[in-house]
C-alpha positions as CSV (number, residue, x, y, z in Angstrom):
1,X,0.0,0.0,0.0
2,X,2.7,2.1,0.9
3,X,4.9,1.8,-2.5
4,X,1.4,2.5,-4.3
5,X,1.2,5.6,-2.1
6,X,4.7,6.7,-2.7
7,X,4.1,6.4,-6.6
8,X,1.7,8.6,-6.9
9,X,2.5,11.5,-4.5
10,X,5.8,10.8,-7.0
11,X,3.1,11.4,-10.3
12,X,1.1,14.0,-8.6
13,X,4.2,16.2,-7.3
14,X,3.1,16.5,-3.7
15,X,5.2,17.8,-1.4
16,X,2.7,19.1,1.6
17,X,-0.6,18.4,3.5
18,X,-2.3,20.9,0.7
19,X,-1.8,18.4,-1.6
20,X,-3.5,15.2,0.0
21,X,-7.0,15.6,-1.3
22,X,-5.5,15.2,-5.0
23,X,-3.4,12.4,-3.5
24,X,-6.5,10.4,-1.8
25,X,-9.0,11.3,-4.7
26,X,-5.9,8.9,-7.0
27,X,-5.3,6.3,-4.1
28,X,-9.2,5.6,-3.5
29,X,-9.4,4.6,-6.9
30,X,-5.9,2.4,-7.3
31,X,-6.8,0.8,-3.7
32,X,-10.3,0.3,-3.7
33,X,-11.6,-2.8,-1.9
34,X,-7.7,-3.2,-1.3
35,X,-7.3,-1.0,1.6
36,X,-9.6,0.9,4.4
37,X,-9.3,4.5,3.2
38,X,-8.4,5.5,6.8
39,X,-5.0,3.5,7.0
40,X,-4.6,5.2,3.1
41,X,-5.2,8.6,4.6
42,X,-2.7,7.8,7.8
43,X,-0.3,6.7,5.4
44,X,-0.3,10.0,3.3
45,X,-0.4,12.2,5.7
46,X,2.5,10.2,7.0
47,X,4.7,10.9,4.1
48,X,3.4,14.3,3.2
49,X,3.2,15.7,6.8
């Protein structure tokens, strides 16, 4: 989940917590029925926080 998450905040050019809404709305779809959206969303703040 992680390396899926780290691949797109790569694509998307994140770099800060303004930038997790693009990066959920793109994880959501890639992880859907794979992960519970609040581990994604602990994940990405994670990384982008």
């Amino acid at each position: 989940i992680q390396a899926i998450i780290n691949k797109i905040i790569a694509d998307t050019g994140a770099s800060s917590m303004k930038d997790m809404g693009k990066v959920m709305g793109m994880a959501s779809k890639q992880l859907a029925g794979k992960a519970d959206n609040k581990i994604v969303s602990n994940i990405v703040r994670t990384l982008l926080g």
